[in-house]
C-alpha positions in Angstrom: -42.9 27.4 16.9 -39.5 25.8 14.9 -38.3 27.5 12.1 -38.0 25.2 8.9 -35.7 25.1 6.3 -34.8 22.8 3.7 -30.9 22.6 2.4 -30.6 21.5 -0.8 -27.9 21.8 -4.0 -28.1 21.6 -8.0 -26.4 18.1 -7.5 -24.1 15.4 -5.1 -20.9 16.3 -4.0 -21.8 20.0 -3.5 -21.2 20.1 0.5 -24.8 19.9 1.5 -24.4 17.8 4.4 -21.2 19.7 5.4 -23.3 23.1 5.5 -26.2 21.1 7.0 -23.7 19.8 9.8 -22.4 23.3 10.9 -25.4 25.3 10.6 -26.6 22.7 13.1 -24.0 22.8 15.5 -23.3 26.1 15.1 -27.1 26.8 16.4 -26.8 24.3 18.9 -23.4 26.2 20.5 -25.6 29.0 20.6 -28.2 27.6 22.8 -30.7 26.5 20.4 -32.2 23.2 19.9 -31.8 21.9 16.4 -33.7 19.0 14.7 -32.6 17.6 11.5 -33.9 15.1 9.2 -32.9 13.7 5.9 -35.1 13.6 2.4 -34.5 10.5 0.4 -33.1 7.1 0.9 -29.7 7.9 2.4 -28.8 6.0 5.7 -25.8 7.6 6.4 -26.5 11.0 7.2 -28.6 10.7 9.9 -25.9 9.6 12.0 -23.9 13.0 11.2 -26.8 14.5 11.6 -27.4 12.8 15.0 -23.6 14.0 16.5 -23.9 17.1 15.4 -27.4 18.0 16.8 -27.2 15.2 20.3 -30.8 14.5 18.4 -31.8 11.4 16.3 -32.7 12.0 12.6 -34.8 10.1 10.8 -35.4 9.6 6.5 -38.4 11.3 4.9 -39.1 10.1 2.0 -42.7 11.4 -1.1 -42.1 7.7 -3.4 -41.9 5.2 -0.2 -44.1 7.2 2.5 -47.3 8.5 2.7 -48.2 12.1 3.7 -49.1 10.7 6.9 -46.1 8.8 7.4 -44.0 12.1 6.8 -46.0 14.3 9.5 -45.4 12.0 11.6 -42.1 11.8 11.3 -41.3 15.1 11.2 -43.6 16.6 14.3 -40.5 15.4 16.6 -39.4 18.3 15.7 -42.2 20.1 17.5 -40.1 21.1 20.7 -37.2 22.6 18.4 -36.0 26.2 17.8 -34.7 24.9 14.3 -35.4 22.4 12.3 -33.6 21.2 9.2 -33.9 18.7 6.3 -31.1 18.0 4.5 -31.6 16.9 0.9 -30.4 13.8 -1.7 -28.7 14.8 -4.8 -30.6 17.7 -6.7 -33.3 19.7 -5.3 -35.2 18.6 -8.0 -33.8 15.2 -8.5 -36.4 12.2 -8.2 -37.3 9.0 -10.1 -39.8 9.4 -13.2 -42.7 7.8 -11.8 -44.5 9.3 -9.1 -44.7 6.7 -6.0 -46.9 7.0 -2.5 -46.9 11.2 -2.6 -44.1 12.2 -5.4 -40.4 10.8 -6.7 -38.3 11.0 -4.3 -37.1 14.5 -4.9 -35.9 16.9 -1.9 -38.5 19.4 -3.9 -41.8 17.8 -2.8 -40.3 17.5 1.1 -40.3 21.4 0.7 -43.5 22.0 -0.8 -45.2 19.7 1.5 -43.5 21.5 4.1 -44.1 24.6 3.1 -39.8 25.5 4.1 -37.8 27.7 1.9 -34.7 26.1 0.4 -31.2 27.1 1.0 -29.2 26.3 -2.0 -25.2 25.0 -2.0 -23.6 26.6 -4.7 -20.7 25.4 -6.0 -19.3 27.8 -8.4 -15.7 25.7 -9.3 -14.6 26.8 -13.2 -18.0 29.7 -13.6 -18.8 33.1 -12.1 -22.1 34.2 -13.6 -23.5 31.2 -14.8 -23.8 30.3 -11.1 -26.3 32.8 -10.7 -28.5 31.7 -13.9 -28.1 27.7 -12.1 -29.8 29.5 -9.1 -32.7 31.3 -11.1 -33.6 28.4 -12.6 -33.8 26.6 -9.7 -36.3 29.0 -8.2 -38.5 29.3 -10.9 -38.6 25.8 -12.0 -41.2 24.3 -9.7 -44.3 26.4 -8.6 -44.7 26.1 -4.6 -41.1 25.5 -4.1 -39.4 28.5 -2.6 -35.7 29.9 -2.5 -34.8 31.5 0.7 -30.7 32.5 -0.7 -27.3 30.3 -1.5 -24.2 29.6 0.4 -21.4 29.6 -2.0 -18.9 27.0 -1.5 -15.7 26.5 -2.3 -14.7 30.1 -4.1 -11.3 30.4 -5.6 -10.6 33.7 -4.8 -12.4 37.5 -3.6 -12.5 38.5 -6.9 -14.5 35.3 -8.1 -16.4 35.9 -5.1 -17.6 39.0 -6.1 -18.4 38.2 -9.3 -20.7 35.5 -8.3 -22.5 37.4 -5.4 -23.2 40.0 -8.1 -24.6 37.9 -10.7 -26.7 36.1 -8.1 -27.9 40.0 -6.1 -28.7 40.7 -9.8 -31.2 37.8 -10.3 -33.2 38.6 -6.7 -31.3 36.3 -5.1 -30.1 36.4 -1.7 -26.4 35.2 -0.6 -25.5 34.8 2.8 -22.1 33.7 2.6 -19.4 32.1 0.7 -17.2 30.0 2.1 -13.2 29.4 0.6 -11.9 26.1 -0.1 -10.9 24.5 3.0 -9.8 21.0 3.7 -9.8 20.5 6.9 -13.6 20.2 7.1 -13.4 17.4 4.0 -15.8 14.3 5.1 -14.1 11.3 4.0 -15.6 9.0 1.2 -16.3 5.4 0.3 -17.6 3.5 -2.6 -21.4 4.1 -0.6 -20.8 7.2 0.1 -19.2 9.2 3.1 -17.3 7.1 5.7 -19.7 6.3 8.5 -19.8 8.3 11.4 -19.3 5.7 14.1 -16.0 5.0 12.4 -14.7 8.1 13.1 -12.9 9.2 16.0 -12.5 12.6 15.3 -16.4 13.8 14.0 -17.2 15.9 16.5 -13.9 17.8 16.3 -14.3 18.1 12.5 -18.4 19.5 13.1 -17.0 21.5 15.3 -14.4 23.3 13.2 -17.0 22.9 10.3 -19.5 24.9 12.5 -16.4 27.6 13.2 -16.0 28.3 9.7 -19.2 28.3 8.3 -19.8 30.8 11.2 -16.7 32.9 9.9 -18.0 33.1 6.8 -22.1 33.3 6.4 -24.5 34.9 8.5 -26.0 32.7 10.3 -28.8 35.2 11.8 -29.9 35.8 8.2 -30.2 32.4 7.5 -32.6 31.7 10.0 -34.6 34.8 9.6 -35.4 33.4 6.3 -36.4 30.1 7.5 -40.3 29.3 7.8 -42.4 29.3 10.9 -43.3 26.5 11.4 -45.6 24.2 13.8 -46.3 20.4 13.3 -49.9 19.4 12.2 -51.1 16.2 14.1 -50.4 13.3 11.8 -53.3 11.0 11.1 -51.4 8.2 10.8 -47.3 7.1 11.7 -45.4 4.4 10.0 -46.3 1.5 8.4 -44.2 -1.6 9.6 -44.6 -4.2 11.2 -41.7 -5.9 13.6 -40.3 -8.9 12.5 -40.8 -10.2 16.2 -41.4 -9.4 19.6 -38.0 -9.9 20.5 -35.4 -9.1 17.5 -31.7 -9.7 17.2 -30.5 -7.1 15.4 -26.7 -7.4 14.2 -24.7 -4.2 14.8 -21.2 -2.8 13.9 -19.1 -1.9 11.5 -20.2 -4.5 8.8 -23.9 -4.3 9.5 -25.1 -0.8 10.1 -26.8 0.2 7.1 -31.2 0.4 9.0 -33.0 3.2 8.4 -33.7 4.7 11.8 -37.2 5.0 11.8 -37.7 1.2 11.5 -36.2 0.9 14.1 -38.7 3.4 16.0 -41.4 1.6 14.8 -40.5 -1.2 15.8 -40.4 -0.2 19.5 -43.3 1.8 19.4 -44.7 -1.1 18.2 -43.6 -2.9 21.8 -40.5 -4.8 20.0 -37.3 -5.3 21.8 -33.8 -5.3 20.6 -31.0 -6.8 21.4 -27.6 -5.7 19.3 -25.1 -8.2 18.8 -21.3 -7.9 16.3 -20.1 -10.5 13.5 -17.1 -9.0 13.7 -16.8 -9.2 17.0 -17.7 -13.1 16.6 -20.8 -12.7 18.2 -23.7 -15.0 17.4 -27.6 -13.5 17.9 -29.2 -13.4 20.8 -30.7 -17.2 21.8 -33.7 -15.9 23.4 -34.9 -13.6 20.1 -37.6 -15.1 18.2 -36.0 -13.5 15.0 -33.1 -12.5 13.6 -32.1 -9.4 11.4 -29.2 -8.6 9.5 -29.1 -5.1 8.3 -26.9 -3.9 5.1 -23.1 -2.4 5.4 -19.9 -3.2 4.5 -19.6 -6.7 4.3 -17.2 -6.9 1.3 -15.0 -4.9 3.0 -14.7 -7.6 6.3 -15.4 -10.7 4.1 -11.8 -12.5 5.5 -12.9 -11.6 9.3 -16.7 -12.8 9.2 -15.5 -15.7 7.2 -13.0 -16.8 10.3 -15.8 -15.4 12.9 -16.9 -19.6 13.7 -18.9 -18.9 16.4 -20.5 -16.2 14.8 -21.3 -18.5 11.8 -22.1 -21.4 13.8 -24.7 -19.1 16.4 -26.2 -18.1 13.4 -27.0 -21.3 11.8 -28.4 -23.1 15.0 -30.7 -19.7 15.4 -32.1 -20.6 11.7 -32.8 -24.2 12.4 -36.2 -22.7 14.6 -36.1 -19.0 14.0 -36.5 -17.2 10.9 -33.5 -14.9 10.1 -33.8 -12.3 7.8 -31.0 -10.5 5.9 -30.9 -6.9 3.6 -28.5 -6.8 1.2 -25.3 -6.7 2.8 -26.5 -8.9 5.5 -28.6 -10.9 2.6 -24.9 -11.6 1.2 -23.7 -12.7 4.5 -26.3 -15.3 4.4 -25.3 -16.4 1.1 -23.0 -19.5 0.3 -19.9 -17.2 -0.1 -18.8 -13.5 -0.6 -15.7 -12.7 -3.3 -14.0 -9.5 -2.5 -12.6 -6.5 -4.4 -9.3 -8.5 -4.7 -10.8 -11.8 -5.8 -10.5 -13.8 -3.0 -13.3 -15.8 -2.2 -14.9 -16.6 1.3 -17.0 -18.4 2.6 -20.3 -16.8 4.2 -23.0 -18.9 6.7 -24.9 -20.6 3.3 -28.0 -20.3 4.8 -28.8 -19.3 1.3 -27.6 -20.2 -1.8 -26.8 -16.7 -2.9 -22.8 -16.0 -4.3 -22.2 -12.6 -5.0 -18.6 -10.8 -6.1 -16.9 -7.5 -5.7 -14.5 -8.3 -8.0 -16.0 -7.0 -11.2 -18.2 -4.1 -9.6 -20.8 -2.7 -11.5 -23.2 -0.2 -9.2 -27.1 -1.7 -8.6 -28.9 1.7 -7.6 -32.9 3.0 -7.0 -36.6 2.4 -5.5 -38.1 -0.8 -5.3 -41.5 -2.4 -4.9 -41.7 -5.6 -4.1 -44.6 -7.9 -4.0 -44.1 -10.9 -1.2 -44.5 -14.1 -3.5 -44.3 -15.9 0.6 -43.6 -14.0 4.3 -40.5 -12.8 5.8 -40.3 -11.4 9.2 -43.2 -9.0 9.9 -44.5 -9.3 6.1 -47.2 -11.6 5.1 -47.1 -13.0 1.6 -49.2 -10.9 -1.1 -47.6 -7.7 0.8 -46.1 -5.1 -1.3 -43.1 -3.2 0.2 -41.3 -0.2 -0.5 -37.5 0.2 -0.4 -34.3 1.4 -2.4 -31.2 -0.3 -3.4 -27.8 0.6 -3.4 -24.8 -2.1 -4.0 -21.8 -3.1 -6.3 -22.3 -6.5 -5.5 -22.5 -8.7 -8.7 -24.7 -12.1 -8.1 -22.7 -15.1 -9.5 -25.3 -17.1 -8.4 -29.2 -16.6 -6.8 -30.5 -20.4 -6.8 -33.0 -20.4 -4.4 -36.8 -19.7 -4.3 -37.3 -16.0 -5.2 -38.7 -14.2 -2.2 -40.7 -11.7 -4.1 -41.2 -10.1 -7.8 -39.4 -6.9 -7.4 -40.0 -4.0 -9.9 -38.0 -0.4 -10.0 -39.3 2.9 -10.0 -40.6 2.5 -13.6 -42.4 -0.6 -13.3 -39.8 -2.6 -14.7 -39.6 -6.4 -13.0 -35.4 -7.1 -12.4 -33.6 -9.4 -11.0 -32.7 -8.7 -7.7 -36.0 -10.8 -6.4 -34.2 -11.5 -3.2 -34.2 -15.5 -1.7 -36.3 -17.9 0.5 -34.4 -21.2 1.9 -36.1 -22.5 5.1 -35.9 -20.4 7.9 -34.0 -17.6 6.0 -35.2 -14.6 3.4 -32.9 -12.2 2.5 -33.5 -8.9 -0.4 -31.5 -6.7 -2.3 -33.7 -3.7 -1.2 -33.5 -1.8 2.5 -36.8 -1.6 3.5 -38.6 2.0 4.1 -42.6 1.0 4.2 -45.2 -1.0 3.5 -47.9 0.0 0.9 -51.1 0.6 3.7 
């Protein structure tokens, strides 16, 4: 039997994934295995959640998966002593229309789950009002339940007190407050925090995250108030298709951006892999039978992939008999060319005719469906896919046959309908599932 518990917050930026870090490594120092997965879209996290645990973490996710998708997912859990979800933005916080099992929110993870939430409460420039934020929170949502808040970032004892009385006032439980304290600050990008292969230094900072966070909450209270909780079989895992049987996957600091259980799938599904780095001027694999170019930070190495010759050049020759397939930061790389923050333009492989620019940013954000108007790797045409886009990227120009009509959360067709040239497809969208 785990014990399950969902953290969540009234919004972004409130120091969920911090807490969620050192509650997990804290538990793992003291002897116990911690799982942790992620609610929502965000491929980031995982990896945090990954060195902090020595565990892989996976996305769960009510408007792109199925119920049976989820349990699956979430039974690796079953040998753990803990086992956490970390939410996306608001508990609460979902698109308007339902999609496979709900919108998205970090609320239907927890009623599905049956877990009590642990809220992050940052109470910056309020005392009591904190504790009428929290109250509403429990009592907003029948079948969701509040296990207690963390308070983060207090200015002082005195505002301390005055929060944890407002809160012990409403019925609510607080098992710790934590100060302001910068050393345990994850640093930020335009996409959100700074990967954690990029950083030298993550274990040290989880590690004096986990210190603090076990100076200053009670960490045996917090896991008494966790559910007990045992996996029910899954009727059903999750529905993807590889692209091929053998698949180049590009991999580094540029291209990083797959959702880990894709990944999974494809290797239950008897796919191989074999990693290979642009940046590192590397061209795929010549024995793959596809090709696949996850999203990143392209706009950020434009000027190196742009010098990267053989890179470009393996790539190309791969396309002339392989199909390559690219999401969009790797759909911009197989574009005609790539401006920059700075306005400098470079040139990308133009295996598509696709131009895209940083230089006027404007931010491309939420679920998508898309319905195949012709295949891509692992997708036959007619198939309707479910992903989520996240980008500044401005298109200058997206000449090529569309790849599919792609509608948002609300129905609404727009114009990010991805590409077809040849041997190449490339979307907008990171892909999560396909529609059974």
């Amino acid at each position: 039997m785990a014990a399950g518990l969902v953290i969540s917050a009234p919004a972004s930026g409130v120091g969920k994934t911090t807490l969620t870090l050192a509650l997990a490594r804290a538990w793992r120092n003291g002897g116990l295995r911690v799982q942790c997965f992620k609610s929502g879209p965000d491929y980031i996290d995982p990896a945090f959640h990954a060195a902090a645990t020595g565990r892989a973490s996976v996305n769960v996710d009510s408007w792109a998966m199925d119920r049976g998708t989820i349990s699956h997912l979430v039974s690796r859990g079953i040998d753990a002593d803990v086992v956490l979800a970390e939410g996306s933005m608001g508990l609460f916080d979902g698109v308007a229309a339902r999609g496979v099992c709900g919108t998205g929110a970090t609320a239907d993870i927890a009623e599905m789950l049956d877990w009590p939430v642990l809220l992050v409460i940052d109470p910056s420039g309020q005392a009591q009002t904190a504790a009428a934020i929290a109250a509403g929170l429990r009592d907003y949502r029948p079948g969701v339940r509040l296990a207690g808040v963390v308070l983060n970032r207090v200015a002082s004892p005195r505002h301390e007190a005055l929060v944890r009385r407002a809160l012990l006032d409403a019925g609510i439980a607080v098992f710790g407050a934590l100060p302001r304290h910068a050393e345990i600050s994850l640093p930020k990008r335009h996409l959100g925090l700074v990967q954690a292969e990029e950083q030298a230094e993550i274990g040290k900072l989880i590690d004096e995250a986990a210190r603090f966070v076990a100076e200053h909450v009670d960490l045996d209270a917090v896991l008494r108030s966790a559910a007990t909780w045992s996996p029910q079989p899954a009727a059903s895992g999750v529905n993807v298709t590889p692209p091929g049987q053998r698949i180049a996957l590009a991999r580094d600091a540029a291209f990083s951006f797959v959702y880990p259980h894709m990944l999974e799938a494809w290797r239950a599904a008897g796919a191989e892999i074999s990693t290979f780095s642009p940046l590192a001027d590397e061209g795929p694999d010549p024995s793959a039978d596809v090709c696949w170019l996850p999203g990143g930070y392209p706009e950020l190495q434009a000027g190196k992939i742009a010098a990267n010759a053989r890179f470009r050049s393996g790539l190309r020759a791969f396309a002339e008999t392989r199909p390559v397939h690219g999401e969009c930061g790797g759909y911009m790389v197989l574009g005609t060319a790539l401006t920059d923050a700075d306005g400098i333009r470079h040139e990308m492989t133009g295996l598509l005719g696709l131009e895209t620019s940083f230089a006027k940013r404007r931010m491309h954000l939420g679920y998508r469906l898309a319905e195949l108007a012709a295949p891509m790797p692992g997708h036959q045409a007619g198939a309707r896919l479910r992903g989520h886009e996240f980008h500044y990227s401005t298109i200058v120009a997206q000449p090529d046959t569309p790849l599919a009509v792609v509608h948002d959360a609300t129905g609404a067709v727009i114009a990010e309908t991805g590409s077809r040239r040849g041997q190449a497809t490339g979307t907008f969208f990171h892909l999560i599932a396909e529609d059974r």
